[in-house]
N, C-alpha and C positions, 0 to 999 in steps of 0.2 A: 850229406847236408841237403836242406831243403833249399829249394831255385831262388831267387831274389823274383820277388813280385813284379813283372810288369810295371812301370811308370804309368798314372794317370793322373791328367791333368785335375787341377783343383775347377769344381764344376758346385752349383746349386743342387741340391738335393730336392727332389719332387715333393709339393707339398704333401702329398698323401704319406710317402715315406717320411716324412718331418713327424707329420700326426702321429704314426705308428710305434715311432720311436719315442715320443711324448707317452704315448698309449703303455709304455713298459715300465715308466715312475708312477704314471698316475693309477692305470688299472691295472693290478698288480695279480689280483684274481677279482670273482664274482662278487668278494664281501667290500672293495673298494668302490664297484660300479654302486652299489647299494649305499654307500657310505654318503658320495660325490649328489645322488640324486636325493636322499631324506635332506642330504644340507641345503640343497639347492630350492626342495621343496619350505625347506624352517625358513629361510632369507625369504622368502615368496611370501609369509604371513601365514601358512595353514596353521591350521587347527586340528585340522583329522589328515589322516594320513595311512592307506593301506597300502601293503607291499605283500606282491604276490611273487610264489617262485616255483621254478620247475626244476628238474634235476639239477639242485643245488644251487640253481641261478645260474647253470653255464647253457642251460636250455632256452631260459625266460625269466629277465627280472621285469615285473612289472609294477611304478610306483606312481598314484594316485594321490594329487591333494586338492585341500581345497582352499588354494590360494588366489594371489590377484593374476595368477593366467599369462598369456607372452600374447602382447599384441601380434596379429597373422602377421602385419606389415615387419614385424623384429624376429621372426621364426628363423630365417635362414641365418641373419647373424646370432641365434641360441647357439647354431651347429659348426660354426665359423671358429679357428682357431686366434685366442688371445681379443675375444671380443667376449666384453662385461658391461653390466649395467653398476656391479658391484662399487670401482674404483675409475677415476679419471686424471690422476696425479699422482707425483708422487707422493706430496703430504697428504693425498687419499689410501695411499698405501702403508703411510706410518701412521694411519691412525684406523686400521681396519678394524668396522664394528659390527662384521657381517661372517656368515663360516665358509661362504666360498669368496672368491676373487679374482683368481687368475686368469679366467676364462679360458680353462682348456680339457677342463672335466668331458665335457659332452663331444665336443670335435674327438677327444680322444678314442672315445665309448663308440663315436660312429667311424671310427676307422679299425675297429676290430671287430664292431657285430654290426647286426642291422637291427635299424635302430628308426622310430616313429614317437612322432612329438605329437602328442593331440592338447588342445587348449584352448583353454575362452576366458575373455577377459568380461568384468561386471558391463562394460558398455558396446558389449556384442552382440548383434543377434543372435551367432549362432557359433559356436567352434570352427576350429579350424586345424588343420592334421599337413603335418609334414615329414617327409621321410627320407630315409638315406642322405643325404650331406647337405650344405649349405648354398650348394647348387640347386637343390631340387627347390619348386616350386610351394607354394601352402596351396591347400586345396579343401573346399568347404567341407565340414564335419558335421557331425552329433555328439553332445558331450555336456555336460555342464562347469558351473562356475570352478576354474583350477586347470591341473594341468597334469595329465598321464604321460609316461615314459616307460616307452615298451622298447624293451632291448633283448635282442634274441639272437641266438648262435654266437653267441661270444668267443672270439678267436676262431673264427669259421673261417678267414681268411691265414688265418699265421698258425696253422698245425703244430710247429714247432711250440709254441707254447702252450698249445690246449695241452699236450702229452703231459707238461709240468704241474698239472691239474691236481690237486688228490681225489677221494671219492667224493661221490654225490654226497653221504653223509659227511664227509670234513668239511667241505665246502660251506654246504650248510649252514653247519654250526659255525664256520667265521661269520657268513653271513646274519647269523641270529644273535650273533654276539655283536652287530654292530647297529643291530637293529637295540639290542639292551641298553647299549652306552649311551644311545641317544635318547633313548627314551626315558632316560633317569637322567638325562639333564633337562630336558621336556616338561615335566608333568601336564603340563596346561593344554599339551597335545597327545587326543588321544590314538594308539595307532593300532592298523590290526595288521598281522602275521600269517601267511597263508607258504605252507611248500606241495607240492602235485597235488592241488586241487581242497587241501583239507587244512582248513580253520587249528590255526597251532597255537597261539597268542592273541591276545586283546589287553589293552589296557586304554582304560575310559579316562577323562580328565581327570586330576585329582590335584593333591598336592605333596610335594618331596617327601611326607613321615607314609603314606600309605602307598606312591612307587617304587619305593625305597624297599616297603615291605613286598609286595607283589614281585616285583625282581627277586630281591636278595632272600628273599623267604623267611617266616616267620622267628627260623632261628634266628635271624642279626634284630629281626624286629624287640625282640625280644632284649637281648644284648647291646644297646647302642646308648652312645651318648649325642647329646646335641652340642653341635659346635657354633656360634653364630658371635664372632667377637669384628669391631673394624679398628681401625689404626689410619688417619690420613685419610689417601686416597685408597687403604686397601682394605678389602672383606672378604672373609673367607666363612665360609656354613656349611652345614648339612650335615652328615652324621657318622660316628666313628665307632667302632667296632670297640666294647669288652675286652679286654685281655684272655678272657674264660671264651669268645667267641671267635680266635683267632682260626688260621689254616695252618696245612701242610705248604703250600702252595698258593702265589702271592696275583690267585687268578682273580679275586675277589677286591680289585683296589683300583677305583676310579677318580680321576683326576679332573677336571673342566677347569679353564680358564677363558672366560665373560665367555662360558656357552659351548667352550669348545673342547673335545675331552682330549686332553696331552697325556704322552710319559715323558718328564722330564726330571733330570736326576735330582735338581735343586728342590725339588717339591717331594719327590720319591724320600730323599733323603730326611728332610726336614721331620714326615712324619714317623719316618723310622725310628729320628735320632727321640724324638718325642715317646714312642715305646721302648725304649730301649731297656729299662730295670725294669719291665712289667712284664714283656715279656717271656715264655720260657720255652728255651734250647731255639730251634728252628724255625719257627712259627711264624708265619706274617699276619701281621692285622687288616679286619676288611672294614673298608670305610669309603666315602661319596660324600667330598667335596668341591665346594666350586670357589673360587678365589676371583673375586670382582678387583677388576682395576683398570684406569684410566688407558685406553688401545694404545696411546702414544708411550706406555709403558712396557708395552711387551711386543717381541718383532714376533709375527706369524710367516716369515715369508724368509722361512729355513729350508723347507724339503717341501719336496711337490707332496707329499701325504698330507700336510701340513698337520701333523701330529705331534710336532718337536715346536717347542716355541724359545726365546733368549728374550731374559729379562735386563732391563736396563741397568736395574741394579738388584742381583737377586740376591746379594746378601741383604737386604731389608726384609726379602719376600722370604726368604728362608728362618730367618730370626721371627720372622710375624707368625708364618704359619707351626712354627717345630713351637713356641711358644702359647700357643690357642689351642693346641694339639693337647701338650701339657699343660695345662689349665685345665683340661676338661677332663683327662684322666685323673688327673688329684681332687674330683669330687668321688674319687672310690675311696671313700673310708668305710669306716665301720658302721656308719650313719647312713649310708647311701641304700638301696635295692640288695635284696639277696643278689650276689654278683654269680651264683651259679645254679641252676633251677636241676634241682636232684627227682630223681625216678618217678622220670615224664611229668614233671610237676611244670606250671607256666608261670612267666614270672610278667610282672607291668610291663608293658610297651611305651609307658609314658616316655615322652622322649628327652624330659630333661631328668636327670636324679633329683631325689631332696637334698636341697642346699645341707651342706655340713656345717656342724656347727662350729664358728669362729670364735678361737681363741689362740692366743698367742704359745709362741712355745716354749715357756716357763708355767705357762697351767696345768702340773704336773700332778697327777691324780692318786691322793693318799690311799692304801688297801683299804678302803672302807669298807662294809659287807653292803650297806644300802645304797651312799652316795658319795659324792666327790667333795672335796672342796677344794681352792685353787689353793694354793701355796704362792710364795715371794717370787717374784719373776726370775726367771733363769737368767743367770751372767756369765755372759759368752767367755769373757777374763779366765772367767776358772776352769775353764777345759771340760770335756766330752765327759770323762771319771767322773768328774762333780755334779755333773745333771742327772748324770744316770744312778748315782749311789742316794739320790735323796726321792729315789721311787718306790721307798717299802724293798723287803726282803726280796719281791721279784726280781728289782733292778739293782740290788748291792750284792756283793760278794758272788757273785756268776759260777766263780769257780769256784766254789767252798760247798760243803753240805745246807740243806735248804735251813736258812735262817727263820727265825720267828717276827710276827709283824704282828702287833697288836690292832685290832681293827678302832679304827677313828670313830668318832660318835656320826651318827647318821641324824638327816635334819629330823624335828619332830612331827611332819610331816608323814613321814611313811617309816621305820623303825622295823623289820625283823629281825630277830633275836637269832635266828640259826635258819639250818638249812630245812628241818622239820614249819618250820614256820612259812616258807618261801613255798614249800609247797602247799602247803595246806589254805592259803592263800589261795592255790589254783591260777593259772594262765589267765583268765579275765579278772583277775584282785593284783595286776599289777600296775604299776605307775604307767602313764601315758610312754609308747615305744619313740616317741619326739623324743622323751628327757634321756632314754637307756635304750636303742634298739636291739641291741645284743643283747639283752635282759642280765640274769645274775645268774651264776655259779649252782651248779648242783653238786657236781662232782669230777674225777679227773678221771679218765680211761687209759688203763694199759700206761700209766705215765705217758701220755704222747696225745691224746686231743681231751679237751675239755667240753665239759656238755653243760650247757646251759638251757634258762626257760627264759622264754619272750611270751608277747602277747599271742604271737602267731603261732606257736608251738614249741617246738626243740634245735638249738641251732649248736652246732660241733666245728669247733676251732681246732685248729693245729697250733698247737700252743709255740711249736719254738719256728714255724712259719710267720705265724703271725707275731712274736716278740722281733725276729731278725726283719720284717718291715719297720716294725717301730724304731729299731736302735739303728735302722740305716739311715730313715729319713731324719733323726736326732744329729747324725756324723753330719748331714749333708748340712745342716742348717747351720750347726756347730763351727763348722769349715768358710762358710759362706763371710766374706769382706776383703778384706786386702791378702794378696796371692804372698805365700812367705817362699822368698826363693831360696836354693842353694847354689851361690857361687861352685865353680870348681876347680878347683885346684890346678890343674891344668887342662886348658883350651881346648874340645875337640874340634878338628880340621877336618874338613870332608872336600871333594869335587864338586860341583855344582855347576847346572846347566844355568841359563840367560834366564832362565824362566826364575829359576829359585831363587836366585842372586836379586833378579830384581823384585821378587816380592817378598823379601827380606829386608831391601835396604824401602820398598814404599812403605811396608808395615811394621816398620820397628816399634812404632808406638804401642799400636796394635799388640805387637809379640811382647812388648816390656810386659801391660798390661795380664797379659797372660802368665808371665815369671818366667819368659825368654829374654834371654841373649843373645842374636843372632844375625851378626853382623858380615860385610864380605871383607876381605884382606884382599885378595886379586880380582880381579874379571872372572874367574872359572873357580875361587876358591870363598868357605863360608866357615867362621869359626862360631861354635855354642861357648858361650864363656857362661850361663847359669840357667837353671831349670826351675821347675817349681820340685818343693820341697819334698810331696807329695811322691816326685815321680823320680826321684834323685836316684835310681838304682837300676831307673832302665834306659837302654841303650840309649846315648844322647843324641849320635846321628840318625837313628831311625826314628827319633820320636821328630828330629828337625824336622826332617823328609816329610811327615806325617801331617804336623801343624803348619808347614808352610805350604803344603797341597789344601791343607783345611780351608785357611786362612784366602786362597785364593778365590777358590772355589766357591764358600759359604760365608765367611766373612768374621767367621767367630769358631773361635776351635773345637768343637766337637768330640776333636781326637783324645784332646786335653781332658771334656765333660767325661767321656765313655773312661778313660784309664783312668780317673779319678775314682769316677763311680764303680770301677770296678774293683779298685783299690779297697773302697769303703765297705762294698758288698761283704768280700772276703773277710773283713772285720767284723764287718755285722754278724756274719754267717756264725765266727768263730764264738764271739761273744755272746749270743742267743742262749735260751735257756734252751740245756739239754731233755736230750727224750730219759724217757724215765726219773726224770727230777720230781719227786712226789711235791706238787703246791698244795698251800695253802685254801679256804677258800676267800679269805680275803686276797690272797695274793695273785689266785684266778680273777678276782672283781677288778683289779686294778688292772689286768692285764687288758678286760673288758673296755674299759672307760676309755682306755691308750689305743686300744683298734679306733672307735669311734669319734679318736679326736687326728687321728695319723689321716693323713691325707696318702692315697691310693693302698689304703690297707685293706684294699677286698687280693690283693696278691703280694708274694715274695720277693723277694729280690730277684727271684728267677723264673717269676711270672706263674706261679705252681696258685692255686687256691688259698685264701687263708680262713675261709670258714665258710658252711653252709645253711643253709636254713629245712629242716621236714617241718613240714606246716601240718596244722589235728588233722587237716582230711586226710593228707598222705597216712598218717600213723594212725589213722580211724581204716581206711584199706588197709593196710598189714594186715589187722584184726578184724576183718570182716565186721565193722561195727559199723550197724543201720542197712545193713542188706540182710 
């Protein structure tokens, strides 16, 4: 056994070792030194901003702005621990509208490296340059208006944690990645990028649609929606990733709140729960927004990273954002931008899609060959079977051999008589791509994609991809009003900690609402006495556990939305028109007009493609036509 430690007395700990041990939350490696000093330069007012760095930044980070500068007479308190210009109260602290505060960034930075402040303020003669700690004296400089921070041999004194270092290149690259997150909450500041001596980045003023692209690269530029809705005191913008432009890997997802970039799970989650039937297997979505709200609404002052923040009430911010999220993916209909740009083809960067066209969802579209007309509005009363069998032979008898659909008269307006006619027509003799952007029916392939002609060329639909969006978002809508529960026969009983128990008995309204039962009988015990209708077959205590985690957490079941939706998926899936089902061409046309009017019908239920566009040049290259 090991000896019992020597007794020592309780004593003050030397400031320098206070610093140091500050110096292990704050400066974690080279890409926090870098993190601590661009915030510190953003709070200052620059506008430009370069940072230079030597092996990896554990040799030399050095960062140049051009801000309002640190009076000489305030240099020594810059280097002084828990001295700010930032806050001076604590209702300055609950309402932080700045990205540093603490005052302990730099006292940190200089108790691990050595470390020189040069700086001049606009009513300076001249600069003025201080070094090593907040003892050291300022001593007159050369330098213009702003203020450099050269920090060098990082961890020169505490070996022990240089060792924990990775390579010059890993390093780096944290460092460069903190140099991106900033600079895409920035635009208005331009910054430049430098590592052993050579020019690696620049990015000039601009604004969020072209930093957006220069970071994130042409492909998201390409792929993005525009998100910019407010609610109260809350607004949240900027731009969200395609379903068709998602990752393996969820490295491509930035978060700012009023400026400042967070991971925080209620945010994380929100816009997940917002992809969630879009999209497919593994995939994360990339996307760069920023959520404005009032500072007295969110605490910053959780972790010394200050990368974590808690919302006052984040089930509002989560309901705001998972909702503006979804809103802006349900402009992927069939009306919207080719959703996937085919062999090397480039698609609009405009950054909003063309609005879809609004109609309600009883404007159920007869197989016509040329056009639509609306039909009697849909009633919810007569169930899911009834909407769907008054859509032509496409959408009746599913399971039966293909039915016959006589095509409806077309206005007298435009009128082709067949498929010989449509061509002949030609690609520029068709109606405006506004009225039909999916244009009409040619023909079916291999029973399994249909091929149609638009203004723009040739575009190829998966016929039972894109029917199982239609007939999913049809379930969802169908479903949509008062939750139908199922009593149960007998009570389930489960244990329950203090946590579940009481957010069962604060939210019972809440869980009725939902078509829960979920009340306590002891202190440590919680009975389900009914579910929703929907979900009546699965387990009742792990669905509690689930919705009463939701419920805490986000404030709205989630858990509930996702088994629901996944419930309907499988239905849709099932009921979809099979591959090899030889259609109609009217019964192609109608399948066409129901992409166009489905909101997020550029994907499946499982987020797979539901059609493409080859444009004449693409199919002019195949054929060597015009070279």
């Amino acid at each position: 056994m090991n000896a019992p430690k020597p007794y020592r007395p309780i004593q003050a700990l030397p400031d320098q070792l206070i610093s140091q041990i500050a110096a292990g939350e704050v400066v974690e490696r080279p890409s926090a030194v870098v993190k601590e000093l661009l915030e510190n330069a953003l709070d200052a007012g620059a506008t430009q901003i370069t940072i230079r760095l030597e092996e990896g930044g554990v040799k030399r980070i050095a960062i140049t702005d051009n801000g309002r500068g640190i009076p000489h007479d305030q240099m020594p308190l810059a280097l002084a621990r828990h001295a700010t210009s930032k806050i001076a109260s604590l209702t300055d602290l609950e309402n932080v509208s700045t990205l540093g505060f603490r005052g302990e960034a730099l006292a940190s930075i200089a108790s691990v490296a050595a470390v020189r402040i040069t700086s001049r303020t606009a009513d300076a003669a001249h600069a003025w340059e201080i070094t090593g700690s907040h003892l050291a004296t300022p001593v007159p400089s050369s330098g213009g208006l702003g203020t450099t921070v050269d920090v060098q041999d990082l961890y020169f004194n505490t070996p022990a944690r240089r060792k924990f270092l990775k390579s010059e290149q890993t390093e780096y690259g944290h460092c460069a990645d903190v140099v991106r997150r900033i600079a895409l909450a920035r635009p208005d500041v331009s910054f430049t990028l430098s590592h052993n001596g050579k020019a690696v980045d620049h990015w000039n003023q601009s604004e969020i649609g072209k930093r957006t692209a220069h970071i994130l690269g042409n492909e998201f530029a390409e792929a993005r929606l525009h998100v910019d809705e407010v609610a109260g005191p809350l607004r949240v913008h900027g731009y969200i990733g395609l379903p068709t432009a998602s990752k393996g890997r969820p490295d491509a997802q930035y978060f700012y709140v009023n400026g400042r970039f967070v991971r925080d799970k209620v945010l994380v989650h929100a816009v997940r729960a917002a992809y969630e039937d879009v999209l497919h297997g593994d995939r994360h979505p990339v996307y760069v927004l920023a959520l404005d709200l009032d500072p007295a609404m969110v605490d910053v002052n959780v972790h010394p990273s200050k990368i974590e923040v808690r919302f006052r009430d984040s089930r509002s911010v989560h309901q705001f954002v998972f909702h503006a999220v979804q809103r802006a993916l349900a402009q992927t209909s069939g009306s919207a931008p080719n959703p996937l740009p085919a062999m090397g083809s480039s698609v609009s960067a405009a950054p909003i899609l063309a609005p879809m066209r609004q109609t309600s969802f009883g404007e159920d579209l007869k197989p016509s060959f040329g056009a639509y007309q609306p039909a009697r509005p849909f009633n919810s009363g007569g169930g899911v079977a009834q909407s769907t069998a008054r859509y032509g032979a496409l959408f009746a008898s599913l399971g039966q051999d293909q039915a016959s659909a006589a095509p409806a008269p077309a206005p007298a307006a435009w009128e082709p008589k067949d498929v010989a006619s449509l061509a002949a027509n030609g690609p520029r003799g068709m109606v405006p791509d506004e009225d039909f952007p999916l244009g009409f029916a040619l023909a079916q392939l291999h029973g399994i994609y249909i091929l149609a002609q638009n203004n723009q060329g040739l575009v190829l639909v998966d016929m039972h991809a894109a029917h199982e969006r239609i007939l999913y978002e049809q379930l969802k809508q169908a479903l949509e009003g008062e939750m139908q529960v199922q009593s149960l026969l007998i009570p389930v009983t489960f244990f329950a900690d203090e946590v579940e128990v009481g957010t069962a008995t604060e939210h019972a309204e809440v869980l009725h609402k939902l078509g829960f039962d979920i009340s306590a009988i002891s202190p440590t015990t919680l009975a389900v006495r009914s579910v929703p209708m929907l979900l009546k077959n699965a387990d009742a205590q792990t669905l509690a556990r689930d919705v009463l985690r939701d419920v805490r957490e986000y404030g709205g079941s989630r858990v509930l939305i996702e088994r629901r939706n996944e419930l309907l998926g499988t239905l849709a899936c099932h009921t979809a028109v099979r591959a090899n089902r030889v259609l109609t061409v009217p019964e192609m046309n109608a399948l066409l007009r129901q992409m166009e009017q489905t909101e997020r019908a550029d994907q499946c239920n499982h987020g797979r493609p539901t059609w493409v566009q080859l444009e004449l040049g693409q199919l002019d290259r195949l054929f060597l036509r015009g070279q």
